[in-house]
C-alpha positions as CSV (number, residue, x, y, z in Angstrom):
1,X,81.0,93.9,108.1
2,X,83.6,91.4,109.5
3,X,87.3,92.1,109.6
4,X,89.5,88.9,108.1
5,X,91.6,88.2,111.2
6,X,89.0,88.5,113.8
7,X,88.0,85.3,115.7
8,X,85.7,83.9,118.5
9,X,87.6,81.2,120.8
10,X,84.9,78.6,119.5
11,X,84.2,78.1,116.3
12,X,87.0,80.1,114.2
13,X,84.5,82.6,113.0
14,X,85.2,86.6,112.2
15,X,83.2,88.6,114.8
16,X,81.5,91.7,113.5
17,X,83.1,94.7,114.0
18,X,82.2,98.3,113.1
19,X,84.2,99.7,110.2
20,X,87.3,102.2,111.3
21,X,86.0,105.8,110.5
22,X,82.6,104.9,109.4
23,X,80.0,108.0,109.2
24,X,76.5,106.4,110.4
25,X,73.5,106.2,108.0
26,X,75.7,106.6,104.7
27,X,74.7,104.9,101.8
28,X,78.0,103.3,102.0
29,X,80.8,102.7,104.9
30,X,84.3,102.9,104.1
31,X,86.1,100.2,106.6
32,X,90.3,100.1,106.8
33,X,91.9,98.7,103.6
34,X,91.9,95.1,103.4
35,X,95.3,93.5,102.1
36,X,95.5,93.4,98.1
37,X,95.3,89.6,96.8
38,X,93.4,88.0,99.5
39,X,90.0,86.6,100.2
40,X,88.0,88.8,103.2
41,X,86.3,86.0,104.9
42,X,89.4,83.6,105.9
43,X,87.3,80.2,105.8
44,X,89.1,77.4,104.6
45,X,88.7,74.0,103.0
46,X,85.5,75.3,100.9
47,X,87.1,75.2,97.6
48,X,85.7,78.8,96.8
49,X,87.9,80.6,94.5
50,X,85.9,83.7,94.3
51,X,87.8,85.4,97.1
52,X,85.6,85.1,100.0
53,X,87.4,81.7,100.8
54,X,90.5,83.3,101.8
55,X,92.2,82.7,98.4
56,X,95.8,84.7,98.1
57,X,96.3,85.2,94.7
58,X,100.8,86.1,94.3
59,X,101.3,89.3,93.1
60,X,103.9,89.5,90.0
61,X,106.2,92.9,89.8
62,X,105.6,94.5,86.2
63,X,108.7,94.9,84.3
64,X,109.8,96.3,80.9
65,X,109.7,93.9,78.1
66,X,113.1,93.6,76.4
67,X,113.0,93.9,72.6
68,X,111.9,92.6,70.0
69,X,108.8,92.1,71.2
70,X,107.6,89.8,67.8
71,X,105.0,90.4,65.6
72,X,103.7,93.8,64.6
73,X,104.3,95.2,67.9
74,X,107.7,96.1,67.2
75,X,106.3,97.7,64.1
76,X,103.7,99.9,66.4
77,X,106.4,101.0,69.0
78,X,108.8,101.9,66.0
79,X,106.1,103.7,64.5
80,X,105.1,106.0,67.3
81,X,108.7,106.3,68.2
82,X,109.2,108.4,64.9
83,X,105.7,109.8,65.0
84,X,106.1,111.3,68.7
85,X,109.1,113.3,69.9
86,X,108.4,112.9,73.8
87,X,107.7,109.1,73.6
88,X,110.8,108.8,75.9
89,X,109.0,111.4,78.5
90,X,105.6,109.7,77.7
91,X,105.8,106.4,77.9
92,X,107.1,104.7,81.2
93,X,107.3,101.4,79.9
94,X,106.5,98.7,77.6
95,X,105.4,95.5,78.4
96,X,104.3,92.2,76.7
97,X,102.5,89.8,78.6
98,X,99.7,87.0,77.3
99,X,100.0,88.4,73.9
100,X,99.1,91.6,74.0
101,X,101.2,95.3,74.1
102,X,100.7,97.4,76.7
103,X,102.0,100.9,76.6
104,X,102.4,102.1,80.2
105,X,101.4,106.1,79.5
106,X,102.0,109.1,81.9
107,X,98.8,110.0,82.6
108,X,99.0,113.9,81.5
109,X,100.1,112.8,78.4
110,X,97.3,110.1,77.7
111,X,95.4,112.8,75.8
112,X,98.5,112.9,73.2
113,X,99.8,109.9,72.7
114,X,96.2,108.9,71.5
115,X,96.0,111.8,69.4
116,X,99.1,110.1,67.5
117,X,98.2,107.2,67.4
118,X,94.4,108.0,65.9
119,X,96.0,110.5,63.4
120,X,99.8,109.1,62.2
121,X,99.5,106.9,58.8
122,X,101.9,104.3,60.0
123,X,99.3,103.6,63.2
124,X,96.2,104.6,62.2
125,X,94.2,102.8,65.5
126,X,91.0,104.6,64.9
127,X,88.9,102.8,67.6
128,X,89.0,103.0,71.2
129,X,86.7,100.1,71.8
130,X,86.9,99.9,75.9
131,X,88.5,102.5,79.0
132,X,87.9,101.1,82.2
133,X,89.3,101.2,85.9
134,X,91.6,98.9,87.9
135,X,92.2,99.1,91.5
136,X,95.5,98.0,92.8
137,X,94.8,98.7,96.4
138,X,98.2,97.7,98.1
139,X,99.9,96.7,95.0
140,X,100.9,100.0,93.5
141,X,101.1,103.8,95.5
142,X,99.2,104.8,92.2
143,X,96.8,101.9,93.0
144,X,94.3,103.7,90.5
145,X,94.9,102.8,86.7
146,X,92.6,103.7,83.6
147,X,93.4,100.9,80.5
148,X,92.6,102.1,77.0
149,X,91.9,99.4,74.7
150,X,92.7,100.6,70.6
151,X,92.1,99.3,67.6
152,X,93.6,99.5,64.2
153,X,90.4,99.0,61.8
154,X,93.1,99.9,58.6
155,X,96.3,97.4,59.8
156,X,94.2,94.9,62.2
157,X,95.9,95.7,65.3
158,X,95.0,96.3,68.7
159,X,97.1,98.1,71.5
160,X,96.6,98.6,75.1
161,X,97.3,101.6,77.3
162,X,97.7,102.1,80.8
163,X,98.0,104.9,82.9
164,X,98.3,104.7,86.6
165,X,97.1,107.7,89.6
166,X,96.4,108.1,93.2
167,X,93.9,108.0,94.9
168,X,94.9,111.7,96.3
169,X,95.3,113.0,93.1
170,X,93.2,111.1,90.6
171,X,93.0,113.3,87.7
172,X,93.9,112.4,83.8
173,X,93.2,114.3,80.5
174,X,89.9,113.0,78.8
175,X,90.2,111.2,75.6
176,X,87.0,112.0,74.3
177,X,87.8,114.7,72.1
178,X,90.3,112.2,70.2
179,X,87.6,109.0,70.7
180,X,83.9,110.4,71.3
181,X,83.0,106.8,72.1
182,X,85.1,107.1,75.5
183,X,82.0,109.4,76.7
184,X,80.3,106.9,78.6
185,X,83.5,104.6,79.6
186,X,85.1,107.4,81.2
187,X,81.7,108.4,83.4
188,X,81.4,104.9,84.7
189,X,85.3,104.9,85.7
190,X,84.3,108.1,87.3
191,X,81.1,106.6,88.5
192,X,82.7,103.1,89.9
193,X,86.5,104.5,90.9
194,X,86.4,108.0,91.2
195,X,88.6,108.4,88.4
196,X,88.2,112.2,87.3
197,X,89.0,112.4,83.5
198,X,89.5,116.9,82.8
199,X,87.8,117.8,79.9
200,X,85.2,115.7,80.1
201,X,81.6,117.2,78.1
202,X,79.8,116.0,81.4
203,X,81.4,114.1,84.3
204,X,78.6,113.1,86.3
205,X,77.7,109.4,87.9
206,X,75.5,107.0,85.4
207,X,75.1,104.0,87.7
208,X,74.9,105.2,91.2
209,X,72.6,108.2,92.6
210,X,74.3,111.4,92.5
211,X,74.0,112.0,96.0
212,X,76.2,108.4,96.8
213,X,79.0,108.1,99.1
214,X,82.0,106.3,97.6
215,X,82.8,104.1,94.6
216,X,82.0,100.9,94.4
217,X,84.3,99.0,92.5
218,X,87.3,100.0,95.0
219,X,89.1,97.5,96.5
220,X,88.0,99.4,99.9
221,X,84.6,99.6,99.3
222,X,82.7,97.2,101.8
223,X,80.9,94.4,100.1
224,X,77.4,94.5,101.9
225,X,76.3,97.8,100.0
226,X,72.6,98.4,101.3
227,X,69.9,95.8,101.2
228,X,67.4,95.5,98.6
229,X,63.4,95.6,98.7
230,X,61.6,93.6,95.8
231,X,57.9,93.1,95.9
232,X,57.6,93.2,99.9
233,X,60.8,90.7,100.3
234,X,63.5,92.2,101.2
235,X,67.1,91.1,99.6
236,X,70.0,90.9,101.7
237,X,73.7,92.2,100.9
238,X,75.8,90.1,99.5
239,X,78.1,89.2,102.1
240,X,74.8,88.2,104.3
241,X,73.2,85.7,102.1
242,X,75.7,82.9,103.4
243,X,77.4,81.9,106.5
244,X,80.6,83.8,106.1
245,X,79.9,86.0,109.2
């Protein structure tokens, strides 16, 4: 593991350091948070836009969309206006961005405001077709958020829900009992960002071992993972199979 900003006098390279905190011989070592938006390697002139060239990507604020919105999604936030009495309490914004609606949800009241929207005749989304985890390390105190994609199979609509929590307090209401096929979705969000989702029939990991340290797909989660065996040759980490040590 390599921290961004450290150098050698010669050749510009990060020197290897060991991770802040780490607990020897766990599956997985947690270094300090790198910064959100920026590559962890720091070379330069490779044209690599994958992150590891150093790429800072500028982040935009998220505001409220003034109305209307256009299309049908005035319609939806009309509808579930009337069809919800706590939308004001529930919802913490609305925004509009590449064509699509996101409803920014509190995330105790996820559980209910999918509930309406399955059930009421004037929204009728019947499908939740995705749930999956976003890490906004260093862009948001609730860097954790859970985004709910719905479908309307009656009006052909879809909708988007977001609800955001910390990393201290990472808890939400499962939606399974309103959409059974968020099951699976929610254990890999539990699995990859430690996302716990109450209620659930049977939290447990589906991708990692049960006995693993960490999740993987935080933004704190060092790269190298462990190295990998396959028929007597052994494959190295990620961040080892190129010169960016």
């Amino acid at each position: 593991m390599t921290a961004p900003n450290d150098r050698n006098s010669t050749g510009g390279l990060p020197v290897p350091v060991t991770p802040a905190g780490a607990s020897s011989g766990a599956p997985a070592e947690h270094p300090p948070s790198s910064p959100a938006g920026r590559g962890m390697f720091g070379t330069h002139g490779t044209g690599d836009v994958s992150g590891f060239g150093g790429l800072v990507r500028r982040q935009q604020p998220i505001e409220e969309t003034p109305r209307p919105y256009g299309g049908y999604f005035d319609e939806v936030r009309d509808a579930l206006e009337e069809a919800y009495p706590d939308f004001g309490d529930a919802i913490e914004k609305v925004v509009v961005d590449r064509g699509e609606l996101t409803l920014h949800v509190r995330p105790e009241r996820i559980a209910e405001v999918c509930q309406v929207l399955r059930d009421d005749l004037a929204l009728r989304f019947e499908l939740c077709s995705s749930v999956s985890g976003v890490d906004y390390l260093g862009a948001d105190e609730r860097r954790l958020h859970v985004v709910y994609q719905l479908t309307s199979m009656t009006y052909r609509r879809r909708l988007r829900l977001e609800a955001a929590v910390s990393v201290e307090a990472p808890h939400l209401p499962s939606v399974t009992a309103v959409y059974p096929t968020a099951d699976w979705q929610e254990r890999e969000a539990y699995d990859m960002f430690g996302i716990v989702f109450d209620g659930h029939p049977n939290l447990t990991r589906i991708l990692m071992p049960d006995d693993w340290e960490g999740h993987p797909q935080r933004k704190d989660y060092p790269l190298g993972g462990v190295p990998v065996e396959y028929k007597g040759a052994e494959i190295p980490p990620p961040d080892r199979r190129r010169s960016y040590q």
